[in-house]
C-alpha positions in Angstrom: -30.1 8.1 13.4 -29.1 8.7 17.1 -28.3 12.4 18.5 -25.4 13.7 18.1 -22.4 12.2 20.0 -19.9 14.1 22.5 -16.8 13.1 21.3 -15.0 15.3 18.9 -11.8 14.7 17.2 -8.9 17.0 16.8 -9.2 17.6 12.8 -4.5 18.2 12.8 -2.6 16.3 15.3 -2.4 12.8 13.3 -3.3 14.4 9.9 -2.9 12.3 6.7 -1.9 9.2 9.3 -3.3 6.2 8.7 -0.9 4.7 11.8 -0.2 6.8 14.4 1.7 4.4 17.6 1.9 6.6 20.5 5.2 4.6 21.3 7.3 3.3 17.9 11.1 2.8 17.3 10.4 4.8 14.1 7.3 6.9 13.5 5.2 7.3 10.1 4.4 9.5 7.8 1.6 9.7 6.8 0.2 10.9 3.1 0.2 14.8 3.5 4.1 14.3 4.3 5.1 11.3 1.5 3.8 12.6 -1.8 4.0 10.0 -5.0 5.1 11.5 -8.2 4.8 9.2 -11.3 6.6 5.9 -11.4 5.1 2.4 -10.4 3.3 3.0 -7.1 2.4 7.1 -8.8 1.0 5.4 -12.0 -1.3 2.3 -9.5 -2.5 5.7 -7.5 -4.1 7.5 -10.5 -5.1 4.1 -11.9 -7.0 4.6 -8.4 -8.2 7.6 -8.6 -9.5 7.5 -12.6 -10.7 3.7 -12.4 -11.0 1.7 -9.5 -12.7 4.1 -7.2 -15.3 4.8 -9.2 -15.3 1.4 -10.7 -16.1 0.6 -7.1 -18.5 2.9 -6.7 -21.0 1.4 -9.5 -21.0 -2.2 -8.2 -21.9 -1.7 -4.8 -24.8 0.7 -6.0 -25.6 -2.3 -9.3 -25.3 -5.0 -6.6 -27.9 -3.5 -3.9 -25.1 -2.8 -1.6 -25.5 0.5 -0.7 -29.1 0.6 -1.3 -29.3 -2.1 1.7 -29.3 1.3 3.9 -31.5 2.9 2.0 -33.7 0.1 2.8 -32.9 0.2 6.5 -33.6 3.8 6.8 -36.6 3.6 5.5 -37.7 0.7 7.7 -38.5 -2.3 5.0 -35.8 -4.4 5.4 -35.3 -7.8 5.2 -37.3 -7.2 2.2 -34.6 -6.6 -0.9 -31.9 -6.7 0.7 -29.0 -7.8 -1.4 -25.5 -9.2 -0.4 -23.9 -11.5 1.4 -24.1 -11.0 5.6 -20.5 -8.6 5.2 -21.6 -6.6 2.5 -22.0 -3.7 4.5 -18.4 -3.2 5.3 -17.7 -3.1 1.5 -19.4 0.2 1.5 -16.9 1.2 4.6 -14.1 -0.2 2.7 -14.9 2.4 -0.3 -15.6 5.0 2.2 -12.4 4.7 3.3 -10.5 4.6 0.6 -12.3 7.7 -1.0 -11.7 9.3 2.6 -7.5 8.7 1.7 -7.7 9.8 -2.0 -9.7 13.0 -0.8 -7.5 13.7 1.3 -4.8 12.9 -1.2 -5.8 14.9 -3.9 -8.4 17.7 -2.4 -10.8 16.0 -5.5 -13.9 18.5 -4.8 -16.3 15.8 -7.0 -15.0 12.6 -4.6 -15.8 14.5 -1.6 -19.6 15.4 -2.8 -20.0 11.7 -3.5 -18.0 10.3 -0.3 -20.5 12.9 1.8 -23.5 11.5 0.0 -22.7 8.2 0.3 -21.9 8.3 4.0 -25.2 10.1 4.7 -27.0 7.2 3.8 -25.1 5.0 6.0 -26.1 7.4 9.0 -29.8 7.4 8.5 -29.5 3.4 8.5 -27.6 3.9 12.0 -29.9 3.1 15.0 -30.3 5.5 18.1 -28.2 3.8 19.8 -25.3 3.2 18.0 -26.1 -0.1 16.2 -25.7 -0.5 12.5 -26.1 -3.3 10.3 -28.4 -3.8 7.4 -28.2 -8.1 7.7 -29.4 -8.3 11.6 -31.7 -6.7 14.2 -35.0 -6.5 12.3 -38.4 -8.7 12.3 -37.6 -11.2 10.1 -33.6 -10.8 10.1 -31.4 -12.6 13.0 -31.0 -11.1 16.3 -28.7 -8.6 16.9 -25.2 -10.7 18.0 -26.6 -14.1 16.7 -24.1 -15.2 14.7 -20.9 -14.5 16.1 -19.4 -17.2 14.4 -20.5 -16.3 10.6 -22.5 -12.7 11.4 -19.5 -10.5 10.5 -21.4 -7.7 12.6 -18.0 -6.7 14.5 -16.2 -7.4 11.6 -18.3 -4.2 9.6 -18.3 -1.9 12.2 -14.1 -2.3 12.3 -14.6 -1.2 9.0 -16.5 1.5 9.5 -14.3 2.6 12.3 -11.7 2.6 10.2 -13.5 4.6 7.8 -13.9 7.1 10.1 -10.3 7.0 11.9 -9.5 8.1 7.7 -12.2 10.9 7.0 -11.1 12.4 11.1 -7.9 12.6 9.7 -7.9 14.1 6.2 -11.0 16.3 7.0 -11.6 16.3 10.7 -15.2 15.6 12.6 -18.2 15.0 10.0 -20.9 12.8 9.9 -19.2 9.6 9.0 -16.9 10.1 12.1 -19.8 10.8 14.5 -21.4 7.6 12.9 -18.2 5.8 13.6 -17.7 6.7 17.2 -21.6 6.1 18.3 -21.3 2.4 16.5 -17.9 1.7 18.5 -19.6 3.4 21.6 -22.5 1.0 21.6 -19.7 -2.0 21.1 -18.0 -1.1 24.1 -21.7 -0.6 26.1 -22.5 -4.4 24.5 -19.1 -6.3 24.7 -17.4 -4.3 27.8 -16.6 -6.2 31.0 -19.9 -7.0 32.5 -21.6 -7.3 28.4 -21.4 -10.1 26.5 -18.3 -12.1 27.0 -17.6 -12.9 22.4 -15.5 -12.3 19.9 -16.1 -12.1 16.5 -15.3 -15.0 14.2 -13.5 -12.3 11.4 -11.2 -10.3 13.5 -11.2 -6.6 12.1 -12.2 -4.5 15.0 -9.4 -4.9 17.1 -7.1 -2.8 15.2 -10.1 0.2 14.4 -10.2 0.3 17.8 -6.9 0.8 18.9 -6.8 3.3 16.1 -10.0 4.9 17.5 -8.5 5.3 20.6 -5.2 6.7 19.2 -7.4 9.2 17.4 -9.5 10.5 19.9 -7.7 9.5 23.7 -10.6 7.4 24.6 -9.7 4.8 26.9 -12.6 2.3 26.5 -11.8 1.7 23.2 -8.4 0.4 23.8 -9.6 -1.7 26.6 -12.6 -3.3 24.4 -9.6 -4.1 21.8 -7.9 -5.6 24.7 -10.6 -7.8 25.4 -11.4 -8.9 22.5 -7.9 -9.8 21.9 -7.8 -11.8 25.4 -10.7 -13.7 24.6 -9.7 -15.4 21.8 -8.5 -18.4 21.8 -11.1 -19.7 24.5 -13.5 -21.7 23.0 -15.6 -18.7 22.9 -17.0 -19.1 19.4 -18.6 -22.5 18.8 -16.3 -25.5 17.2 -17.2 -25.8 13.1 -16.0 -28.5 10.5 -12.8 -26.3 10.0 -11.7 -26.3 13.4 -11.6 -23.2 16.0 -8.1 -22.6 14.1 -10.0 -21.3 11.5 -11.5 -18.3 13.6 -8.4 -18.2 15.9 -10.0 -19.4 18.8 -8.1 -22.5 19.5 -5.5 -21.1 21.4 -4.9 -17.8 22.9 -3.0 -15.0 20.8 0.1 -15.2 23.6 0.3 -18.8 23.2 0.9 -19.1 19.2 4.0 -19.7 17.2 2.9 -19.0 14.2 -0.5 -17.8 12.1 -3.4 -20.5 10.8 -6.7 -21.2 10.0 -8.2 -17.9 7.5 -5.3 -16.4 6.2 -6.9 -13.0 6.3 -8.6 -13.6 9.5 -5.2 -14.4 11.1 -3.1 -11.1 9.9 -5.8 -8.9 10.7 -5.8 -10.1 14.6 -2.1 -10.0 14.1 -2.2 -6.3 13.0 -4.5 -5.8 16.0 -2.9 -7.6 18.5 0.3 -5.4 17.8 -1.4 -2.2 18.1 -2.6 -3.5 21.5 0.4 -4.4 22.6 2.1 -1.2 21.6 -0.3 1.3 23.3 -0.2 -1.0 26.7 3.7 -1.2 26.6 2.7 -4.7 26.5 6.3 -6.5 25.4 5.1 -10.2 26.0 2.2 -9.8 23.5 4.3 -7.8 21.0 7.2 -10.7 21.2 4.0 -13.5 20.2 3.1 -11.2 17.2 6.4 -11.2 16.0 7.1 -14.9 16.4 3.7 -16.1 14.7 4.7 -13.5 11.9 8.1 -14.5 11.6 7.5 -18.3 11.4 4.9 -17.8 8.9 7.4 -15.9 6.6 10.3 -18.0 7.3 7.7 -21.4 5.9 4.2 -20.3 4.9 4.5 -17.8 2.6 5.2 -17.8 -1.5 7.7 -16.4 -3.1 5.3 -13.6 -4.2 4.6 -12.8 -0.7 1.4 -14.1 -0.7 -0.2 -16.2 2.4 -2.7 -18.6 2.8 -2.2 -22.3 1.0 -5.8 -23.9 0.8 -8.8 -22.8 -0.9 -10.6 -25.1 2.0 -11.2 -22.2 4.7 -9.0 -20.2 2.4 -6.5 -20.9 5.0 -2.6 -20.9 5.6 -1.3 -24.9 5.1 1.3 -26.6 7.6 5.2 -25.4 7.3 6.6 -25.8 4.0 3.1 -26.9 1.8 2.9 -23.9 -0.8 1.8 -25.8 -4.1 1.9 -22.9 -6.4 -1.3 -24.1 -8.4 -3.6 -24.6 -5.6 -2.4 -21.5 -4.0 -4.7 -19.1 -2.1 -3.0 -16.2 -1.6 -6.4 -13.8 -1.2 -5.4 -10.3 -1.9 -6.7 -9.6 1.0 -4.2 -11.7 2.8 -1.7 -9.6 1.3 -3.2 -6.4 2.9 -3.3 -7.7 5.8 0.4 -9.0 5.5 1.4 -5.2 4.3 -0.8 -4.1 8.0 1.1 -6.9 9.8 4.7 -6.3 8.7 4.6 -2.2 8.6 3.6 -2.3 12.1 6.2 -4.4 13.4 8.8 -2.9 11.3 8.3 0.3 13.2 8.5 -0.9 16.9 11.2 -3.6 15.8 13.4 -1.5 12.7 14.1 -4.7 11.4 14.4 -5.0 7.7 12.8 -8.2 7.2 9.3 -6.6 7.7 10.0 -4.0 5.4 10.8 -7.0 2.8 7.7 -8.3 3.7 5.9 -5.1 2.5 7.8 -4.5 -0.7 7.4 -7.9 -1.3 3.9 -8.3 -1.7 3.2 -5.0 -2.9 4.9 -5.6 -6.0 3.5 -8.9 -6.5 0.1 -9.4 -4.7 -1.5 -6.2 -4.0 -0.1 -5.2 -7.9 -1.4 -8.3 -9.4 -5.4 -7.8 -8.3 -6.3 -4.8 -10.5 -6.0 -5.2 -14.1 -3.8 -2.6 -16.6 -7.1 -0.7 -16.6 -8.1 -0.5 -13.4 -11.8 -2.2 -13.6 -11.2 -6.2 -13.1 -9.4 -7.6 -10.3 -7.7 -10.7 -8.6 -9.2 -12.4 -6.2 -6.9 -15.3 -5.4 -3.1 -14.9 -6.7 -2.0 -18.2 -7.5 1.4 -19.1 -8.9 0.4 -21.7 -11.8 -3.1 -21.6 -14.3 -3.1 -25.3 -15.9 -5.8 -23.8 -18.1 -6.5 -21.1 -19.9 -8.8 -18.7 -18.3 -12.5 -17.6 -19.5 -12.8 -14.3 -20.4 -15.5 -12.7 -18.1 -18.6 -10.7 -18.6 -17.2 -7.7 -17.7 -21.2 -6.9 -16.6 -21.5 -9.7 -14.5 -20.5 -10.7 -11.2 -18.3 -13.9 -11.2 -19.8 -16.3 -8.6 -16.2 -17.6 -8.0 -13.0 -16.1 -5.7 -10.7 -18.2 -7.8 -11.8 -17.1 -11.1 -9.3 -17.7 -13.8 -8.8 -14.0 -15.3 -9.5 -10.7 -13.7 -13.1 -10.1 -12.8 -15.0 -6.9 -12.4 -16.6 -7.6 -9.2 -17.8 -10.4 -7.5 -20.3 -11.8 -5.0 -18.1 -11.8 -2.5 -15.7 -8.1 -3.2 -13.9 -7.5 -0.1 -10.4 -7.3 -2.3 -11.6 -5.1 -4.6 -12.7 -2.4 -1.9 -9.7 -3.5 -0.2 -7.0 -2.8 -2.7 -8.7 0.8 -3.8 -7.9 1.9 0.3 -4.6 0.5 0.8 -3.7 2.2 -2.7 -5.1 5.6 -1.5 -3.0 5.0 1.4 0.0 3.9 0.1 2.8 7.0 0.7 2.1 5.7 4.4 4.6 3.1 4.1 7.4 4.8 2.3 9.1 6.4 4.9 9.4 7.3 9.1 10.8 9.5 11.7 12.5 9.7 14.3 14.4 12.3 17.0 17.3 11.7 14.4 16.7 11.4 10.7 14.4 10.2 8.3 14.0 6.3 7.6 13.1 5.5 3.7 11.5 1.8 3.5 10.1 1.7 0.1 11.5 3.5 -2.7 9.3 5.4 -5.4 9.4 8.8 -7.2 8.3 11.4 -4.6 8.8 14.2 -2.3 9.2 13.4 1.4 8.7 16.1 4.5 9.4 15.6 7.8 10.4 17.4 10.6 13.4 16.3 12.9 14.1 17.7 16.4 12.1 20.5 15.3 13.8 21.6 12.0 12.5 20.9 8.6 13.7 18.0 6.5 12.7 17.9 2.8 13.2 14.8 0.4 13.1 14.1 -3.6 13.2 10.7 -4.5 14.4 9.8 -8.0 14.1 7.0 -9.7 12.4 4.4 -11.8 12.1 1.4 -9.1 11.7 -1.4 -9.6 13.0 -1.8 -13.5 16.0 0.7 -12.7 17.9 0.0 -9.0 18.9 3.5 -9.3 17.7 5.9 -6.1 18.6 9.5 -6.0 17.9 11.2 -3.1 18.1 14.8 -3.6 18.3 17.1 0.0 16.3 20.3 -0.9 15.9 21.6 3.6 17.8 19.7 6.6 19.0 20.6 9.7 23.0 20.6 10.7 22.9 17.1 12.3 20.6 14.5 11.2 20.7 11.1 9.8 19.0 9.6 6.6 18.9 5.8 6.6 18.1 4.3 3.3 16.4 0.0 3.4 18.7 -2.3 1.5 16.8 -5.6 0.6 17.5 -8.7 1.9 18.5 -9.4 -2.3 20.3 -6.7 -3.2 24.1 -8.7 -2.3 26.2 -5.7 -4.2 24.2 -3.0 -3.3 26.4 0.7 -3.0 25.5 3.8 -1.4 27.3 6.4 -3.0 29.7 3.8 -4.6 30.5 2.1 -0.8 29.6 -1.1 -0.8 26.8 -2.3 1.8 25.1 -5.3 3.0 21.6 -6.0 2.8 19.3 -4.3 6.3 19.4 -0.6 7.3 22.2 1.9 6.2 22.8 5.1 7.8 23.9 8.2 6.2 25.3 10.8 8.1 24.3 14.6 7.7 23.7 14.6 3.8 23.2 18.3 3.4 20.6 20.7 1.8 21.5 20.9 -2.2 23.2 17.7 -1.8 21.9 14.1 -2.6 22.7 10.3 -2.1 22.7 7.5 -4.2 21.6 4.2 -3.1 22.4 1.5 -6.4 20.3 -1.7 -5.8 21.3 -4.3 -8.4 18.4 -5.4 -10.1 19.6 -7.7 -12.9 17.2 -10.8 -13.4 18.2 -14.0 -11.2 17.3 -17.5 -10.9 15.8 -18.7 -7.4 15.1 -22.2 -6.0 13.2 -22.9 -3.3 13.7 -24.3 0.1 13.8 -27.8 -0.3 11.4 -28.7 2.1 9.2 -27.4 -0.5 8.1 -30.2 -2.0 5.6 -28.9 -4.9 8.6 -27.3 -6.7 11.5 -29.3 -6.1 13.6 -29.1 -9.3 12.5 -25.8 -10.8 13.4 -22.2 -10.5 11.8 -19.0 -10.7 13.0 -15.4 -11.8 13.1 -12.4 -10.0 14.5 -9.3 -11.1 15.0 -6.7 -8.0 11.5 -7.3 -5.8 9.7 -8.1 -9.2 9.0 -11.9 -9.7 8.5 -13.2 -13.3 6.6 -15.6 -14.5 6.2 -17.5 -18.2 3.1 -17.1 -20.0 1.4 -19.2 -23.0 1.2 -15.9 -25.3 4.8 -15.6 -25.2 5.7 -19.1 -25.2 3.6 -20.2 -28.1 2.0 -23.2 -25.7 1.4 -24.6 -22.4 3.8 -23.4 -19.7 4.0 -27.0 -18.2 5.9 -27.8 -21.7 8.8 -25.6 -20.5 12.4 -27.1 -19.4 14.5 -24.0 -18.5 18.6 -23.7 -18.9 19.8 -22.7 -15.7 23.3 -22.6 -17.1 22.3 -19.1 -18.7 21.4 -16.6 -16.4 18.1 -15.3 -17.4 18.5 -11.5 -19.1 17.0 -8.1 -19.3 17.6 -7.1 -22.8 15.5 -4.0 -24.3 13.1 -3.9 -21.2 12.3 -7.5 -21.3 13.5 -10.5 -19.4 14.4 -13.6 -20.5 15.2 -17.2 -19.9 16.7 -19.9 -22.3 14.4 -22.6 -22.8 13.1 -25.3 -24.7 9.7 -27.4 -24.7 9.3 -30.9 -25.4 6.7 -33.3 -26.5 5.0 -35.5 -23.8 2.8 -38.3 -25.4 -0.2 -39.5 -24.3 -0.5 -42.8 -22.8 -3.1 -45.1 -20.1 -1.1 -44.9 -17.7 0.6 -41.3 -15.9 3.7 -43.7 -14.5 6.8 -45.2 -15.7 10.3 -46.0 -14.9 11.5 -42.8 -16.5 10.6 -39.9 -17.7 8.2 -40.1 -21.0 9.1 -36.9 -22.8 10.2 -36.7 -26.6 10.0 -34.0 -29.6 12.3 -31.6 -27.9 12.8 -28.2 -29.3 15.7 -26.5 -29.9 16.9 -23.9 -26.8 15.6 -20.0 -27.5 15.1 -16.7 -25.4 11.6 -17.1 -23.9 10.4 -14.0 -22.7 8.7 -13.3 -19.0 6.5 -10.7 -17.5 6.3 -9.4 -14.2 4.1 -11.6 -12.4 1.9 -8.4 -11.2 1.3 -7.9 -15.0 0.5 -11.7 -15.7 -3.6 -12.1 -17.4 -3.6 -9.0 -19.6 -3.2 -10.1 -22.9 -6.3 -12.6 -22.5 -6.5 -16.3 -21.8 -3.1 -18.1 -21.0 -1.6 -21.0 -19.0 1.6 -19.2 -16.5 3.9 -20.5 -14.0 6.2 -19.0 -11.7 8.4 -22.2 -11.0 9.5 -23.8 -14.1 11.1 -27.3 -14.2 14.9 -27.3 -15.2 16.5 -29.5 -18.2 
């Protein structure tokens, strides 16, 4: 481990912040100042803190993850290493996301094991700042080898961010000092006169920016603004999947819309923004928002999630979203969530904030099962098959496994979903010289602080199954403004029985002892797609406020694809269930799949067919499921 570094962080001016823009239209809050009290996102954070973070914490230690730095510090590496080339940054992902709940929750046990864990990352941290456990050794690749598949840039983001989270729930330690010497030695390697890459898995460009935001020090924003520049060159080598895959095909100014690796893409998105924020850099900023825009406006599903092709795991052209071969990482959908909340806050635009809720409720919801120790990799919106239950021991081999799995070779959603969860009261609500700006509704408290007087929020209500938001003002100043997000859905919405449309609504001066109610009409509704879809022309899906439904085999009583739904019926909640009216018919077998018409016989009688959230889909066991369900 190297000496000790100079920098030093200031433990309270961003506290509890995962985003802090020095320049924003609205400014965050951060997770000291949004507290979530029961409900949905309340009951996913102590599924966090009881299951998932710990669940976490045994597979990287059963799979050799963490012990890879055992190994490095004590010098006999390559020998037993375990892991795939990124499998380092899974143990930054964790670090962060116990770094959040910590801070969160003040849990004295998660802080023993956090400290622990991040010790044994510094001893595997070379004197000059270096750290990976898959390169740099006698017998391992070369340090900055592999730019193309290496991921070596890719972990150290991670790790930045790791320490960007512990600086601000703690302060200085030794995972921030480890941090800052790792991103130190990437600006001595990569600066101006260094070496002239990228990395093919943008990640760093965003810990950077947040790096510099955290501790004022100008060469890390100016490494993240190279690294941004660069790409788009040719300066990673061409592969079978095309430079799109990596980005590099044309520069980040240039784009109209994200391709290539879904994840990839949102993540240099989310950087690129940043960037453009902190250098008042309005041309770069407009190129974000157009690439994000046209991908949400005709590459994204209906469940928010991105990314069509499990070849390069990669966004398809404009309007090809086949809901049985989808994608949709989980990771995608984080990085969606870090795309979208960022441009909401320069922009104030409500479609981003749509964007967020979105796929919260029905990507990052979907990966962790009921109890918290199984997860989604891939989201798609059709199983043809029922799934095979797995070993809950055993690491599945495959992304696009066909139930939850507890872990698998390749776990960057799992270690992805436990930090966004930790992290999650940072997108609820903003600030800004006026008022207070809620974007995402759950049970909670909110404090903030407007032109210097204290404003203090509870949030009521049982969002998403009840529209119903009460928003009791316990402190507020004389004059201030609370502006409450109506979705882009919600055509009958009230605030305080006045009728509004769908965007932003401002509420003048609500007082302290008073409250406003904002009534979001969340009865189930049929939704067809654009018809340039072509993989579901001629069926419907159900939502039911920003909850999509889907039919499952268990309730059905056989195969979803047997399903013909009434559209003549609105679908129904009815005793905390929704419903469609359906019937299922017989298709015989024959040798040949065509014919001059349809070939369907031994239809059933109409009935209530119940749905279940999407997010909840895969619980009950083994089943076929559908989103979109053919009409007749």
């Amino acid at each position: 481990m190297s000496d000790t570094s100079t920098t030093t962080v200031d433990r309270t001016a961003q506290h509890g912040r995962p985003l802090v823009p020095s320049a924003a239209r609205w400014r965050p809050l951060g997770i000291d100042e949004v507290r979530l009290e029961g409900g949905f996102w309340g009951e996913l954070q102590e599924r966090n803190a009881t299951a998932m973070i710990a669940h976490a914490e045994r597979w990287v230690e059963e799979m050799g993850w963490a012990g890879n730095f055992d190994l490095a510090a004590a010098g006999t590496l390559p020998e037993g290493r375990r892991g795939r080339e990124f499998s380092d940054s899974e143990i930054y992902k964790l670090l962060e996301a116990m770094s959040w709940e910590v801070g969160r929750t003040g849990d004295a046990d998660l802080d023993r094991r956090l400290r622990a864990l991040a010790s044994r990352v510094a001893a595997a941290q070379e004197p000059d700042g270096y750290i990976s456990t898959m390169f740099g050794r006698p017998g391992q690749g070369a340090r900055w080898s592999d730019p193309e598949w290496g991921h070596e840039l890719y972990c150290i983001g991670h790790l930045i961010q790791a320490g960007v989270a512990r600086a601000r729930t703690h302060g200085d330690d030794e995972l921030v000092q480890v941090a800052i010497r790792a991103a130190d030695h990437v600006c001595d390697v990569f600066g101006p006169e260094g070496r002239q890459g990228v990395d093919g898995h943008p990640e760093i460009e965003p810990a950077l920016v947040e790096l510099y935001r955290l501790t004022g020090e100008r060469r890390y924003l100016d490494q993240a603004r190279l690294f941004v520049d660069r790409r788009g060159h040719g300066v990673l080598d061409d592969i079978e999947l095309g430079r799109s895959y990596f980005q590099d095909d044309e520069p980040v100014r240039e784009s109209t819309t994200l391709r290539g690796h879904a994840v990839r893409a949102l993540y240099l998105a989310a950087g690129a923004a940043d960037l453009a924020v902190e250098d008042g850099d309005d041309e770069l900023l407009a190129a974000v928002t157009r690439q994000v825009r046209s991908a949400l406006a005709r590459r994204t599903y209906l469940t928010g999630g991105m990314g069509a092709h499990h070849e390069g795991e990669s966004f398809g052209l404009d309007f090809e979203l086949p809901p049985d071969r989808a994608y949709a990482e989980t990771c995608a959908g984080i990085g969606s969530v870090m795309a979208n909340h960022r441009l909401l806050l320069q922009s104030g635009d409500a479609r981003h904030a749509d964007a967020v809720e979105r796929t919260l409720f029905n990507v990052l919801a979907a990966s962790p099962s009921a109890e918290g120790t199984a997860f989604f990799y891939t989201n798609p919106l059709q199983q043809r098959v029922p799934g095979d239950v797995p070993d809950p021991d055993v690491a599945s081999p495959r992304a696009s496994s066909s139930l939850r799995a507890p872990w698998f070779h390749v776990s960057c959603c799992p270690t992805n979903v436990t930090r966004t969860v930790a992290s999650l009261a940072a997108y609820v609500a903003s600030t800004d010289d006026d008022g207070v700006q809620l974007h995402q509704y759950a049970a909670g408290t909110v404090a903030a602080t407007v032109g210097g007087e204290p404003v203090r929020l509870q949030v009521g209500t049982g969002y998403p199954h009840d529209g119903r938001v009460v928003v009791s003002v316990e402190e507020a100043p004389a004059a201030w403004t609370l502006t409450l997000r109506v979705p882009s859905w919600a055509a009958g919405a009230t605030v305080d029985g006045r009728a509004v449309e769908p965007g932003y609504v401002a509420v003048a001066g609500p007082v302290a002892g008073g409250s406003v109610v904002l009534d979001l009409p969340v009865a189930p509704r049929f939704t067809v797609a654009d018809p340039r879809v072509d993989a579901v022309r001629g069926q419907v899906a159900v939502e039911a406020g920003p909850l999509v439904y889907a039919l499952e085999s268990v309730d059905l009583g056989t195969d979803v694809g047997l399903a013909r739904v009434d559209t003549g019926i609105a679908p129904e909640a009815r005793d905390g269930a929704v419903t469609v009216r359906a019937r299922t018919v017989d298709v015989p077998e024959g040798d040949w799949p065509y014919a001059d018409r349809a070939a369907e016989a031994g239809e059933d009688e109409p009935r209530e067919v119940p749905l279940v959230p999407y997010h909840a889909w895969g619980n009950r066991g083994p089943s076929t499921m559908r989103v979109w369900m053919p009409v007749g």
